[in-house]
N, C-alpha and C positions, 0 to 999 in steps of 0.2 A: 729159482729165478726163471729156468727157462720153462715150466708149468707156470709159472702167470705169463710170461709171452703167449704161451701158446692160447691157456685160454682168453684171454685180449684178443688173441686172433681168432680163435671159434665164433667168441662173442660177435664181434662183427663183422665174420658170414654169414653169419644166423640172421643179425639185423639186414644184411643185405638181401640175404634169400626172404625174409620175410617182406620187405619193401618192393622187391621185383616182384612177386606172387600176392599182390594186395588185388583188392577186385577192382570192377574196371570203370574208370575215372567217368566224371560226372559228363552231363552232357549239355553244355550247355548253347544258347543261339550264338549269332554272331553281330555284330552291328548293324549288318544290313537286313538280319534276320527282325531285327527288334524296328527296323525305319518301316520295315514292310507292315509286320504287327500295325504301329501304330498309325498308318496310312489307311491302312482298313477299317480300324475302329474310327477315328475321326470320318472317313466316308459313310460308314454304317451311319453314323450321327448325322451328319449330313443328310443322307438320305431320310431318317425321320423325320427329319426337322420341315424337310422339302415336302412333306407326305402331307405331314399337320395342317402347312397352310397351306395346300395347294386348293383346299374347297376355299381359303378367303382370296386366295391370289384369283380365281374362276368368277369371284362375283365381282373383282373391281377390274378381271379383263386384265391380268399380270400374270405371268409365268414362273414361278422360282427359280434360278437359275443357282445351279449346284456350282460350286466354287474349286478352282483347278488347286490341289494341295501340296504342299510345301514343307518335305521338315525339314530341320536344321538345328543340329547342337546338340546333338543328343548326349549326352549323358549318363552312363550306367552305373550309379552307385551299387548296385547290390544287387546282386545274382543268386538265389537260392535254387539250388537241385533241388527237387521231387520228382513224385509220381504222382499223374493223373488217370486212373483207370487204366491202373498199370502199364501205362509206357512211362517213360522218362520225360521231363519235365525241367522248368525251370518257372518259377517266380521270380521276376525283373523290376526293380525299381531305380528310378534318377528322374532325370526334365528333361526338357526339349522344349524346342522353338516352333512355333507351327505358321505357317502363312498363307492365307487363303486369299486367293485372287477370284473376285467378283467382276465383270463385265464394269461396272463403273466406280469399284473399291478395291482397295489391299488393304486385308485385319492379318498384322502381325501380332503375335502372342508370344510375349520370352514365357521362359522358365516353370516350363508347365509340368502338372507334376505327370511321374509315367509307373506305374501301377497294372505290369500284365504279365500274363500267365500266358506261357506259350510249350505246347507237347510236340514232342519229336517220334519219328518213327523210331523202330530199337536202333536204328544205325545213324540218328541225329544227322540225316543228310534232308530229311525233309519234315519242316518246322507246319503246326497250326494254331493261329488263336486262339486258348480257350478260353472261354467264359462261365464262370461257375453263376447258375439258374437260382432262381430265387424258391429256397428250401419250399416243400412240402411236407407230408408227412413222412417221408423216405429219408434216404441218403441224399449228399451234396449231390448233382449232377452236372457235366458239362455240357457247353454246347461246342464243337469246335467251326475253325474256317478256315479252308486251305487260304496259305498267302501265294502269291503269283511265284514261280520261279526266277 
């Protein structure tokens, strides 16, 4: 009897010492890590968009006017760890609300979907968006972009 106590109690210091000595926890953004993400790619977009017509806004004598951004409601269903060129990583999905204010508009948009990839330094204190490039003949590559502090 008191050999199965004791091993009952071996056993789970052994679980414990292996639980406390596991390697070391993922790293993932944080919500306002993921508002900044998506603030940048929606501006990036932005900005294209601004680029495209800016030759048809010049010949009818119009200026594009870039739109002040708005999230709201973010969502994070699903966080996956990785690595991205070997630093630590996260693959993030869920939705979000976006509102863009134009000079003489507001385009609200629910439920959008949110689809990004964001690499952290090894100490997950400083996040960047990456974007994986459109394959060549090589390996996948990123491109990344710091988010503001």
């Amino acid at each position: 009897m008191v050999k199965r106590i004791m091993g009952a109690i071996a056993a789970l210091m052994l679980i414990g010492i292996l639980t406390a000595c596991g390697g070391p926890k993922a790293l993932l953004p944080s919500q306002r890590t993921v508002r900044q993400a998506i603030a940048l790619q929606v501006s990036q977009t932005q900005q294209t968009l601004a680029q495209q017509i800016q030759s048809y806004g010049r010949a009818k004598g119009i200026a594009p006017a870039l739109p002040k951004i708005k999230i709201r409601h973010v969502e994070i269903r699903e966080q996956e760890p990785l690595q991205i060129e070997g630093q630590p990583a996260a693959h993030v999905r869920g939705t979000y609300d976006l509102t863009l204010k134009f000079p003489h508009q507001v385009v609200t948009q629910t439920e959008n979907a949110l689809d990004l990839y964001l690499q952290a330094d090894s100490e997950g204190k400083v996040w960047r968006l990456a974007v994986p490039q459109p394959p060549g003949d090589g390996p996948l590559t990123w491109q990344t972009y710091g988010l503001s502090s």
